[in-house]
C-alpha positions as semicolon CSV with decimal commas, in nm:
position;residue;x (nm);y (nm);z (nm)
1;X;0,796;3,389;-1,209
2;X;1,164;3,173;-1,200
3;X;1,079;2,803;-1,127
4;X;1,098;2,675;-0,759
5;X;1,445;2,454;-0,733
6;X;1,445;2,182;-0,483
7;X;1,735;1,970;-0,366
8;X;1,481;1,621;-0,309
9;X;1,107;1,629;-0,398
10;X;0,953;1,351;-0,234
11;X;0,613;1,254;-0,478
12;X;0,385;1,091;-0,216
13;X;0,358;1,048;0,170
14;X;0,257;0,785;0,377
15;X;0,511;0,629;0,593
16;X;0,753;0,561;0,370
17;X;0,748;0,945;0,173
18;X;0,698;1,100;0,541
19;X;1,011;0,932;0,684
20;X;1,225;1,034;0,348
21;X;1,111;1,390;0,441
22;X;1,225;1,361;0,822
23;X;1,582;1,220;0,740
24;X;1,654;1,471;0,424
25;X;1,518;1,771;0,630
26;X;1,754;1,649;0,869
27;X;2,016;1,633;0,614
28;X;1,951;2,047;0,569
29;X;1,829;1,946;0,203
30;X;1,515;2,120;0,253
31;X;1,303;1,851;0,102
32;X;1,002;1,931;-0,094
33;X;0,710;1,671;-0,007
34;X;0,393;1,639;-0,261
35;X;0,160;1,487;-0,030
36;X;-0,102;1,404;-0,285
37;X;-0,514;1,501;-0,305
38;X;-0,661;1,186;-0,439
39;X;-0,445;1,025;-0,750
40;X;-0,587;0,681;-0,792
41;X;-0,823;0,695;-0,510
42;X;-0,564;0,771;-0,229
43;X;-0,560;1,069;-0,020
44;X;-0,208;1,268;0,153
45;X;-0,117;1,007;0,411
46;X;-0,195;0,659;0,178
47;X;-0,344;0,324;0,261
48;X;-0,314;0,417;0,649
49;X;-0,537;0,671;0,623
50;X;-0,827;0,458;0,508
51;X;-0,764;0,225;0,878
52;X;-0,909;0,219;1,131
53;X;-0,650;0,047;1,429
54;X;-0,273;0,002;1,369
55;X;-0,177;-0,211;1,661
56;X;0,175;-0,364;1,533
57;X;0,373;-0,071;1,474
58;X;0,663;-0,018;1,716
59;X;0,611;0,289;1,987
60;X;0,140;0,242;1,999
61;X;0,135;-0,010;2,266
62;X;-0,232;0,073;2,319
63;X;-0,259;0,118;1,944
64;X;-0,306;0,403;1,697
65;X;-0,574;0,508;1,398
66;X;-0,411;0,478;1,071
67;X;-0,464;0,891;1,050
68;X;-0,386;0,982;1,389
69;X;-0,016;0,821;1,315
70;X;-0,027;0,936;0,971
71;X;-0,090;1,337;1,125
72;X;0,239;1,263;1,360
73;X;0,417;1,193;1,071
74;X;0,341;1,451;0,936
75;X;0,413;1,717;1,209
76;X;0,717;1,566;1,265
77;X;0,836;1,608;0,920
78;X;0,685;1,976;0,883
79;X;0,899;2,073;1,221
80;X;1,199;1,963;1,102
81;X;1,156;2,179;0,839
82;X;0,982;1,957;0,519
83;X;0,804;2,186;0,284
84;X;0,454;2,002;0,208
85;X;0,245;2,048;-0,106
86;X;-0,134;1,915;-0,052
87;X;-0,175;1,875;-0,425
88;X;-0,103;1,560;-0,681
89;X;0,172;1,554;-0,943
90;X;0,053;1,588;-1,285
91;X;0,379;1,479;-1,504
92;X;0,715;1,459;-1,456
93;X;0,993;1,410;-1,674
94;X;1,337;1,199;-1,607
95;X;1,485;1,238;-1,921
96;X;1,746;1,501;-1,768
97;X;1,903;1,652;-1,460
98;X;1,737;1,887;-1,332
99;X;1,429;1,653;-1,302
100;X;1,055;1,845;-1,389
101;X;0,780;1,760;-1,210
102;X;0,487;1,957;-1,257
103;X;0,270;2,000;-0,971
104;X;-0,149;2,102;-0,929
105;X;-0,431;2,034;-1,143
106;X;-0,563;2,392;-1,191
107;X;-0,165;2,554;-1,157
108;X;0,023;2,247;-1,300
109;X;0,341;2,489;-1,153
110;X;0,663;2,369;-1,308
111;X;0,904;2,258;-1,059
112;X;1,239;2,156;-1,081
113;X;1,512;1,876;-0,845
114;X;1,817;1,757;-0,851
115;X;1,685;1,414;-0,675
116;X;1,302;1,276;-0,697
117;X;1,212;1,044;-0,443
118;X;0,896;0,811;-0,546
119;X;0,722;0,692;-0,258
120;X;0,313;0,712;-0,432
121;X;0,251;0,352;-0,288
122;X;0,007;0,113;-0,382
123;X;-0,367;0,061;-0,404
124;X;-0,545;-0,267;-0,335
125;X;-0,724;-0,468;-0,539
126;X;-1,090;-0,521;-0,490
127;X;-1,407;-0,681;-0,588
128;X;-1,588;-0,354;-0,694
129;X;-1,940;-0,476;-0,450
130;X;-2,095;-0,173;-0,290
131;X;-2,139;-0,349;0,007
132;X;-1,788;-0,424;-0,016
133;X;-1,723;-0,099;0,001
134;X;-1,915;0,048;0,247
135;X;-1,762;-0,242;0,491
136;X;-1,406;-0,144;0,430
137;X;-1,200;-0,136;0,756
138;X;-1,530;-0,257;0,927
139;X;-1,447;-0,628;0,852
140;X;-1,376;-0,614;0,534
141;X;-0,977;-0,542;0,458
142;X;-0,689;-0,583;0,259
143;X;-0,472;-0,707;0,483
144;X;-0,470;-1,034;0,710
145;X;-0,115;-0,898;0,873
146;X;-0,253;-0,542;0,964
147;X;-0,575;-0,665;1,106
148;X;-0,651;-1,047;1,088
149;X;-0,605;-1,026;1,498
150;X;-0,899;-0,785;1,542
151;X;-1,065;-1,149;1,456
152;X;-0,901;-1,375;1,708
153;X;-1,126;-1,698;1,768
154;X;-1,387;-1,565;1,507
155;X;-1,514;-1,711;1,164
156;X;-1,342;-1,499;0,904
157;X;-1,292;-1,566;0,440
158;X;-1,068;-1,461;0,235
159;X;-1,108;-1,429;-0,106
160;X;-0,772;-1,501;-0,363
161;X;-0,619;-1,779;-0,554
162;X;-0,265;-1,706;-0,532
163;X;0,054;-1,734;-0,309
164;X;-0,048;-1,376;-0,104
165;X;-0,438;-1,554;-0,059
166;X;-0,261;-1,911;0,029
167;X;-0,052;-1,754;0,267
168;X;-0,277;-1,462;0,481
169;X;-0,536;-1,752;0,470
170;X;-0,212;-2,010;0,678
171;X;-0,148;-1,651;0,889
172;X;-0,529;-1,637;0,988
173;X;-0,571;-2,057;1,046
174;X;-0,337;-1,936;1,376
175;X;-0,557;-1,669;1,468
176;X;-0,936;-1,742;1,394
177;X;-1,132;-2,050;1,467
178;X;-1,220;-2,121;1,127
179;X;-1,091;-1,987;0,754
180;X;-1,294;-1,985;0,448
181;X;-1,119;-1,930;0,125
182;X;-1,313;-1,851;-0,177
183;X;-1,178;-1,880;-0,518
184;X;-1,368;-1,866;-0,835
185;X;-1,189;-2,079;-1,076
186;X;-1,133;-2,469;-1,056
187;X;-0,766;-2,421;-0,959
188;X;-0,513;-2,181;-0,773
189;X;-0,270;-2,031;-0,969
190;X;-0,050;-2,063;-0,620
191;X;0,285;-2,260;-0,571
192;X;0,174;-2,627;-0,490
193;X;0,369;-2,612;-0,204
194;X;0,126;-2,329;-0,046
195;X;-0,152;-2,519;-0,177
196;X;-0,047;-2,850;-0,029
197;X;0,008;-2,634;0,334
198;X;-0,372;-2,504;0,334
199;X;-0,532;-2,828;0,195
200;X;-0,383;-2,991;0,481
201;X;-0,511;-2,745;0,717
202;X;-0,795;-2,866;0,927
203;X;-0,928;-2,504;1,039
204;X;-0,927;-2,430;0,666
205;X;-1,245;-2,447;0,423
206;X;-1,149;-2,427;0,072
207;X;-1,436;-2,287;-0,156
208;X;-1,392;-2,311;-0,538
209;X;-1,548;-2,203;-0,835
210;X;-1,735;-1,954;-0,619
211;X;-1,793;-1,556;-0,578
212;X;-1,852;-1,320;-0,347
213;X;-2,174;-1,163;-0,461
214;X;-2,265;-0,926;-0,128
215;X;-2,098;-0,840;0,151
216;X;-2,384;-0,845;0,443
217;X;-2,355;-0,651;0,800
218;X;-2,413;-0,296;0,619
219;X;-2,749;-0,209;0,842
220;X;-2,547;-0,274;1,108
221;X;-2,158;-0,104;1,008
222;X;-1,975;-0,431;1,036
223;X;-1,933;-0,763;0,816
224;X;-2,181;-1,047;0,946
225;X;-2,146;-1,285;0,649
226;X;-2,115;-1,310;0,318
227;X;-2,347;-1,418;0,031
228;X;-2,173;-1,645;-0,212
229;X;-2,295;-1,830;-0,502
230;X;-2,205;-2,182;-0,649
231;X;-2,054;-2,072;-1,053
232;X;-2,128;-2,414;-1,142
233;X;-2,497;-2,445;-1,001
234;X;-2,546;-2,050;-1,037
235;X;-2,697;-2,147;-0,674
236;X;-2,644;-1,910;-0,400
237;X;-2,583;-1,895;-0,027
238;X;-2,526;-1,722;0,297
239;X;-2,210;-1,778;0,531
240;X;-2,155;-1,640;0,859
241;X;-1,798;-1,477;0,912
242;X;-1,720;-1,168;1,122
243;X;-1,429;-1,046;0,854
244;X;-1,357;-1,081;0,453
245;X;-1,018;-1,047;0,353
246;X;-0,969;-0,942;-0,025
247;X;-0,653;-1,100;-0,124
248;X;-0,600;-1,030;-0,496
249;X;-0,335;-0,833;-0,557
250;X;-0,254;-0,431;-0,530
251;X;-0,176;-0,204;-0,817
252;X;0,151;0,021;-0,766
253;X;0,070;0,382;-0,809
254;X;0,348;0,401;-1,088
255;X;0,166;0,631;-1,367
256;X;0,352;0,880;-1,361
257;X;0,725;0,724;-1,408
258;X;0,562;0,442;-1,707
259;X;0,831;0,445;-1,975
260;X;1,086;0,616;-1,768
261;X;1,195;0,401;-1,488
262;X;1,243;0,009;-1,500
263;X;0,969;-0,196;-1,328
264;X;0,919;-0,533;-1,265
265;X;0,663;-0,772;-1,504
266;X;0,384;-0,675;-1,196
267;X;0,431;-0,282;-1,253
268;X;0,632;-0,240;-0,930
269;X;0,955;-0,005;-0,951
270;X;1,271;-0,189;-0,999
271;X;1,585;-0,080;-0,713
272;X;1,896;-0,206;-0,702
273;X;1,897;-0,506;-0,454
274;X;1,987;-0,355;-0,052
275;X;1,906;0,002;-0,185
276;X;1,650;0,223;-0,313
277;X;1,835;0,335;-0,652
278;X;1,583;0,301;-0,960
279;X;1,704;0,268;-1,302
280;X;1,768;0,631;-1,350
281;X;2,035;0,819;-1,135
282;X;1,914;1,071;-0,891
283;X;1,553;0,871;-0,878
284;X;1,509;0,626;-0,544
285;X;1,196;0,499;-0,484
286;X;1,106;0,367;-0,102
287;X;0,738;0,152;0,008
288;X;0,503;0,003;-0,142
289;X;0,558;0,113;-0,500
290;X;0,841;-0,101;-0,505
291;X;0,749;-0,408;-0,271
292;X;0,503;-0,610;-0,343
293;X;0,633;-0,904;-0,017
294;X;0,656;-0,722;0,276
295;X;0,383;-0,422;0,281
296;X;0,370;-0,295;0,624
297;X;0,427;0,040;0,745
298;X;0,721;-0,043;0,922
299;X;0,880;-0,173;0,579
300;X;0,796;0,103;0,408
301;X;0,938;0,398;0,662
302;X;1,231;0,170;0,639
303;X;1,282;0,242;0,327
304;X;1,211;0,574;0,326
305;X;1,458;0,626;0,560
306;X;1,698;0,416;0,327
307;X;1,597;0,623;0,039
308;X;1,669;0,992;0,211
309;X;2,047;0,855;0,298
310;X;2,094;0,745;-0,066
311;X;1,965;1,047;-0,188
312;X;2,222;1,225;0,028
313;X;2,465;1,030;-0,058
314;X;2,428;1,048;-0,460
315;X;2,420;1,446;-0,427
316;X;2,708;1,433;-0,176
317;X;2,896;1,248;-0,440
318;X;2,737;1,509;-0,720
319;X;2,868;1,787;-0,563
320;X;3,172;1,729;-0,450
């Protein structure tokens, strides 16, 4: 059986790999998209597939689910004429032109590209509670951006100690009627500048040296409060907030590509600055696996768009 040959494989979907696969099926480079199955606890579609309401992305006035727009994607990059793989890639290797990527757990089928387009995202960080996690996208989220408005005039936490925490915790001061944010050391590891802005904020409650030890609302499918204990006087409590927001960082879905691209001291994928060129040629990476700032959808189809063009480009310039 001769090896499949593929102008641009695009490793992951989500907004970001989806849009890559609209623009270079556009491009007639009959793109080859690996959706994913579940690498590092993320399904074909990403983060948006675990949410609920998406109600700032341009074109859902009346809002979308995260997999209702994640299926349009989709569609739209299967009509114009994406070939999608529903499977994870095992390995690849960068070390030459044509790039390998082997695909399938039980096949592990050799492939082979000219171009590789990354776009496997990023998982969030969380505290590991079961009630945590049977609460996710029912009040409890990742993201004070993508729904800290589904909380307007409510009591809402956030947990976190850094510049991200400091600053969805100022985001959701404008929104909610009061902010409580837990941090379980004596200190934030934050610029002082974000932690002179929330000390000074009156609609903002700053808890330290404490921990989120339950996440309560699970008899009734959404977050009432939280139960929180006191790491000097081992005492604990119960608060009353209709939302937790977990603010400690994400982990970029970069196994794969360790040792063979460039990344940044965090793990994220290093691109030339106003592109989506990684460290090796022929290799553009697009969302979240390379932006730690912005993480929206919008971003990240931005990118992916950016990321088909320089692909074109790059084998434009190979060809000709």
């Amino acid at each position: 059986m001769s090896t499949p040959h593929h102008r641009v494989v695009i490793v992951g979907s989500g907004p970001a790999g989806l849009t890559a696969a609209i623009y270079a099926a556009r491009a007639n480079l009959s793109p080859l998209c690996v959706e994913g199955f579940n690498a590092g606890g993320l399904i074909a579609g990403g983060q948006l597939m675990f949410t609920t309401d998406v109600e700032n992305f341009p074109g859902y006035p009346t809002g979308v689910t995260g997999p209702r727009m994640m299926g349009e994607f989709r569609e739209q990059a299967e009509k114009q004429g994406t070939e999608l793989i529903t499977k994870d890639v095992q390995k690849v290797d960068l070390s030459s032109r044509p790039f390998k990527i082997w695909v399938g757990e039980d096949e592990n089928i050799l492939h082979t590209a000219d171009s590789i387009i990354i776009s496997t995202g990023a998982r969030a960080n969380y505290l590991g509670l079961e009630s945590e996690e049977k609460l996710k996208n029912r009040g409890v989220s990742a993201c004070a951006v993508c729904d800290g408005a589904l909380y307007r005039n409510q009591r809402v936490a956030i947990v976190g100690g850094g510049d991200t925490a400091m600053e969805e915790a100022m985001y959701l001061s404008g929104l909610a009627e009061h902010v409580t944010l837990i941090h379980r050391r004596d200190e934030f590891r934050a610029s002082k500048a974000m932690q002179k802005r929330v000390a000074e904020n009156p609609k903002i409650e700053i808890l330290y040296s404490h921990q989120v030890t339950e996440v309560l609302g699970v008899e009734k499918d959404e977050v009432t409060g939280l139960k929180i204990k006191d790491l000097k006087t081992e005492q604990e409590r119960d608060i009353e907030v209709a939302a937790l927001f977990v603010a400690i960082g994400h982990t970029p879905m970069t196994e794969l590509f360790q040792g063979q691209l460039d990344t940044h001291d965090n793990g994220y994928i290093k691109v030339t600055p106003g592109s989506t060129h990684t460290s090796v040629e022929g290799v553009f990476a697009a969302g979240d696996v390379a932006d730690w700032v912005y993480r929206q959808a919008v971003t990240a189809a931005g990118t992916g768009c950016m990321a088909a063009l320089d692909a074109e480009r790059w084998l434009s310039e190979q060809d000709g």
